[in-house]
N, C-alpha and C positions, 0 to 999 in steps of 0.2 A: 453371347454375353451371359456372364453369370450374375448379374445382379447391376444397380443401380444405385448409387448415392449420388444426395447433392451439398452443396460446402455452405456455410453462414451467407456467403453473397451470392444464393439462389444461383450456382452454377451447375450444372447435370455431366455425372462424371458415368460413364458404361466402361466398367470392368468385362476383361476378357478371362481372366485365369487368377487363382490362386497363386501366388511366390512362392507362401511358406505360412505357417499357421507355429502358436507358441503359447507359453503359458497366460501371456499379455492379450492376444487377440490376432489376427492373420490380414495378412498384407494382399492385395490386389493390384493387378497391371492393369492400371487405363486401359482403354484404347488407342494408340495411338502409340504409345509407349515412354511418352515422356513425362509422366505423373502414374505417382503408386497410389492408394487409398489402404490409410491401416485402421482397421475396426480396431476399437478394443474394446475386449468383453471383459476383462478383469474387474471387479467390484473397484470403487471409487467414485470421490467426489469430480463431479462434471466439474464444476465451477474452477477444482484444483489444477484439472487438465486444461483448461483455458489459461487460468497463470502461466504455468509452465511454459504451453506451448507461446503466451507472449513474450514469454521470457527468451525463449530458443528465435523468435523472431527476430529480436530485438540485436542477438548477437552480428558481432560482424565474424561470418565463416567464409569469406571469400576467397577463392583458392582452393577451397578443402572440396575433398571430392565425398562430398553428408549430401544424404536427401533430405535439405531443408522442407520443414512445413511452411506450408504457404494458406490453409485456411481450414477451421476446423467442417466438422461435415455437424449436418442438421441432426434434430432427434426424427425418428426414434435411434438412429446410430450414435457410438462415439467414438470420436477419433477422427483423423483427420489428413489431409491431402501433401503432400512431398512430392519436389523436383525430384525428375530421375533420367538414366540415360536408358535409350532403345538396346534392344540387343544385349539386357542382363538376367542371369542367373544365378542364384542360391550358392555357396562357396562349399555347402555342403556337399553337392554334389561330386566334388573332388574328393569327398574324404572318406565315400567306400563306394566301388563296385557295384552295380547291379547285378542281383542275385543270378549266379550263375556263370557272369563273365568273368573270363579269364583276366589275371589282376595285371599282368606286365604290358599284353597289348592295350587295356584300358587305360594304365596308368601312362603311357606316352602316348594315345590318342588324347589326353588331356594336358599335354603341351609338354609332358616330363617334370622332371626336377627343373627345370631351367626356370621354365614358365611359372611354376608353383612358387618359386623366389622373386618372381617379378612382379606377381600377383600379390604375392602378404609385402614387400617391401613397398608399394603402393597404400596398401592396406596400411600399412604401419606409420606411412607420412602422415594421412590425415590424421591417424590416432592422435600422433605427435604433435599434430597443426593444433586438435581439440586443447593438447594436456600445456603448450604454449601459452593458449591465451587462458590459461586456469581453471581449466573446464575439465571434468570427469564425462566420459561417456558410459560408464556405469553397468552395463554388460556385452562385453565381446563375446561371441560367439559366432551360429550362424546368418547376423545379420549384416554378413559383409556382403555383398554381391559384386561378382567380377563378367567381365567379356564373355559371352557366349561362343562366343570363334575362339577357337586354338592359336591361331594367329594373333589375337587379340592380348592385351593386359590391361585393363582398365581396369579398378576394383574401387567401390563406393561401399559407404560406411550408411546403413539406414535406420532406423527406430531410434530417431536423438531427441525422444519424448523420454529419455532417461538422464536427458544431460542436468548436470549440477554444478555446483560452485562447493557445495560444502558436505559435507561427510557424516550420516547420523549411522549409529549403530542400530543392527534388527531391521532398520527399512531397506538395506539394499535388493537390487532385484537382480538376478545372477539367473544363467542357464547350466540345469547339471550337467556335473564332469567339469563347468568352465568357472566354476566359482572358488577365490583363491579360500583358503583356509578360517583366514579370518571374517570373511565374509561369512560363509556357511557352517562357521560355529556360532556370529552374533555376536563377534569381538569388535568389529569394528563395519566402521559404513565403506563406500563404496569412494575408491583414491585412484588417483592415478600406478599406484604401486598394483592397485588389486586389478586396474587394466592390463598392466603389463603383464601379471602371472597370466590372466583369460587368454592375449593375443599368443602365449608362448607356447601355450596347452594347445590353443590352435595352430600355430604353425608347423608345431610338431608333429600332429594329428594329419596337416596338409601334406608334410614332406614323410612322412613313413607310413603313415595309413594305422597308427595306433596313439594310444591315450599314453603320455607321459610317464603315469603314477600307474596304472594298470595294466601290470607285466603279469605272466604265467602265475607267479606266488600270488598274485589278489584274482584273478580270473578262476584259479584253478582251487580257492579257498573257500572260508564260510565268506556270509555275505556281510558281515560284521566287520570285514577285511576292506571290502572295496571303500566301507563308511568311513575306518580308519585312512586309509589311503588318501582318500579326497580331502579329512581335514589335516594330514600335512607328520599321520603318526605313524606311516610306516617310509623306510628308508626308501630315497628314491635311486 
């Protein structure tokens, strides 16, 4: 076990392993595997992350395959506890190689093109299920998690301590590379539209093992180029 929290209703939660760590704070696998625990270290009001997270409570997401919060964790930590399924892993994982493996056997040891379309069109439903009942989930990227077997296509949507109703400019919270334009200039807050560009920048990423906007001319450029690139100023 790596560590120990316990939730508002004095329950004792033993993490086994880190998920994935971000600029927000890093996710934990119960024990058991069917509860994550996500710290968040990001500066902020406690008090606000209790709204919020009563607020995501309060939704009806039934159907959706979200790791709903189910109760915040005590101090000294913040943040707080999410249903989940056994037998999940980071979607990152599909989208490079381990240093050194050869990329064609990896890439069909991880289920091929087939599997990777059955994985983000999963992925894409609950998006879909979110952006239906009016809801932004506010940054796509790696916190999709899908089946750890090849065999498998189950893929769940987790950190929905970002879901909203409504759109401020400057506050959204984006992951780089997955932030659409308007977001990471400060033109605008965070919409179902600025989902859509994150999950496509991912899929894309899934199904070819490269970033959309960052072809050989921005890789091979100054670095002034990649900044263009991301906010939407060079030709894609």
């Amino acid at each position: 076990s790596v560590g120990t929290f316990t939730d508002e209703n004095g329950v004792l939660y033993r993490v086994d392993r880190s998920l994935g760590a971000g600029g927000q704070g890093e996710v934990f696998l119960v024990q058991g595997g069917h509860r994550i625990v996500k710290r968040i270290t990001r500066g902020g009001d406690r008090e606000a992350l209790r709204r919020q997270l009563a607020f995501v409570k309060r939704l009806d997401l039934s159907g959706l395959h979200v790791a709903r919060p189910i109760a915040l964790l005590r101090p000294p930590h913040t943040g707080y506890v999410a249903e989940f399924l056994s037998d999940m892993v980071p979607i990152r994982l599909l989208l490079k190689p381990p240093s050194g493996t050869a990329m064609v056997p990896w890439y069909c040891a991880g289920g091929g093109l087939r599997r990777r379309l059955r994985l983000l069109a999963h992925a894409g439903e609950a998006l879909a299920g979110l952006h239906a009942r009016g809801l932004v989930y506010g940054d796509v990227s790696h916190n999709i998690f899908t089946s750890a077997q090849a065999e498998a296509n189950e893929a769940w949507l987790i950190d929905l301590d970002n879901l909203c109703t409504h759109s401020e400019p400057g506050r959204a919270v984006f992951t780089p590379y997955y932030g659409a334009p308007e977001i990471v200039t400060g033109r605008s807050g965070a919409t179902s539209l600025s989902d859509a560009w994150a999950f496509a920048v991912l899929a894309f990423n899934a199904l070819t093992l490269l970033h959309p906007l960052c072809g050989d001319l921005v890789r091979d450029g100054e670095p002034e180029l990649e900044e263009q690139a991301l906010t939407g100023q060079v030709p894609w």
